[in-house]
C-alpha positions, 0 to 999 in steps of 0.5 A: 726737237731740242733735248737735254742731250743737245742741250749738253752738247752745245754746253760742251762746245762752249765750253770748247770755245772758250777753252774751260778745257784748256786752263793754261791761258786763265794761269798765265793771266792770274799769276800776275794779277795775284802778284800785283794784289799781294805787293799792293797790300803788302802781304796781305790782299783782301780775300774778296779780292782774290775772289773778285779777281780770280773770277773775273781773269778766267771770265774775261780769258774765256771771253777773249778766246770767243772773240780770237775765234771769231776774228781768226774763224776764216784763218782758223780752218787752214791751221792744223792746230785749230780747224777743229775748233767748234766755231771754225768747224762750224759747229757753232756759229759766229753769232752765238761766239759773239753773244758768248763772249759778250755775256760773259765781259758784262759778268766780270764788269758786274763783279768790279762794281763794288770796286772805285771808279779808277778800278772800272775804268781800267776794266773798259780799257782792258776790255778794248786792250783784249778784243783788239788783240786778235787783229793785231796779227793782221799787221803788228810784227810782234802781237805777242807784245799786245797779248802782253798788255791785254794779259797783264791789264789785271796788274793795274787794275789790282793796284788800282783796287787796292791803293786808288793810284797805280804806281811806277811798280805796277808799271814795271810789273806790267812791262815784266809781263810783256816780256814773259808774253813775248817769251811763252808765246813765241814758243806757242807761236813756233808750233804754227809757224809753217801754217801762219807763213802760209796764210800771212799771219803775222807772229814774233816767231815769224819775224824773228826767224832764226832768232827766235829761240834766242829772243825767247832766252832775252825776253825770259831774262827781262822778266826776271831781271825786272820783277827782280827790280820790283822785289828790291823796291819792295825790300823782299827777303831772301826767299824771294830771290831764291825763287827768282832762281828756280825761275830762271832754272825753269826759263834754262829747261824751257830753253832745252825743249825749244832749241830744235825748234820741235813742234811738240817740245815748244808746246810743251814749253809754252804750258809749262810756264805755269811753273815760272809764273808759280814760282814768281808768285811764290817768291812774292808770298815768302818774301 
């Protein structure tokens, strides 16, 4: 008999799935986007918006994760960090991730309709940009850049949104993001390397060997070096290059967790990214 408390449990498991429990991913997606739509309006972003945005990331996050689950689901079960997830343990099954993933892609294209048509096409783009990610990793040497791309898709789009074009520093932006990508989830990378050596995942921590923290380091700098760019084409103040600082302060302690390529010390680096995206947001803001 089907009650309300299997009714809760499933909930629980989709919510699992789609990694409610886990709001790091939806951050690293949002601080960008709210970047872009504060830069496009100079200053002064519409509140719907921000609404439709911030929704509309943690949407199209939590889809993206049904749809990584559901391609890595045979991968998945030999990596210690991720055999119990509920698809891969098979508490839930490869049709109900993908119906999961699908109702929620056509929620965050619902909430874009009022939006222009250059906003909208965008959207189908960066729907293409995140289902494909997972693959990837069964040839690209470094995914981490793609995931770049797909997480950083909201900075086009909110330009797109706001001025109808999307200009060179929505580009630069973008770019910025790839390489922020590259640098916090090669340290996400560095916590499953063993298990992804072993079952031929390829992974930007796996191809750049013993490099690796150093092209975290180098991919930390060009971030910052070209949101700085972006800054000065918009004539930011002062407060913005401050915050620039305290970012670059925040990349110096992520270098301390990674150097001995601790397990536990690159996750924890990896979350704390939070705070480099705050605080390029808040230079933004003050600047």
């Amino acid at each position: 008999m089907f009650t309300s408390h299997t009714a809760f449990n499933k909930l629980q498991l989709y919510a699992r799935l789609v990694r409610l429990d886990k709001p790091i991913g939806s951050l690293l997606l949002l601080w960008p986007t709210l970047c872009a739509l504060w830069l496009a309006s100079n200053g002064h972003p519409d509140p719907l918006l921000i609404v439709i945005f911030s929704i509309g990331t943690v949407l199209m996050r939590s889809a993206g994760c049904a749809i990584n689950d559901f391609a890595d689901r045979d991968f998945d079960r030999h990596v210690k960090r991720t055999a119990e997830r509920p698809l891969t343990s098979g508490q839930i099954s490869a049709r109900e991730a993908l119906s999961i993933a699908v109702v929620l892609a056509l929620i965050s294209y619902a909430l874009i309709l009022p939006l222009n048509a250059l906003t909208q096409q965008l959207s189908v783009l960066a729907v293409v940009v995140a289902g494909t990610y997972p693959y990837f990793k069964r040839f690209f040497a470094l995914p981490q850049a793609y995931l770049g791309i797909a997480f950083g898709f909201g900075i086009p789009m909110a330009y797109a949104a706001v001025q109808n074009t999307v200009p060179l520093e929505a580009w630069l932006l973008l770019v910025a993001n790839v390489f922020w990508a590259l640098a916090y989830d090669t340290e996400y990378a560095m916590v499953d390397r063993d298990d992804d050596l072993l079952i031929g995942i390829r992974t930007s921590a796996i191809t750049f060997g013993r490099f690796d923290v150093m092209a975290v380091m180098l991919s930390y700098g060009i971030h910052l070096i070209l949101v700085g760019v972006v800054g000065y084409r918009y004539q930011l103040g002062a407060l913005f290059y401050l915050a620039l600082v305290v970012a670059a302060m925040i990349a110096a302690y992520h270098y301390w967790l990674i150097r001995y390529r601790d397990r536990l010390r690159c996750f924890a680096a990896f979350r704390h990214n939070n705070w480099l995206g705050a605080a390029v947001f808040t230079g933004i803001v003050l600047g």
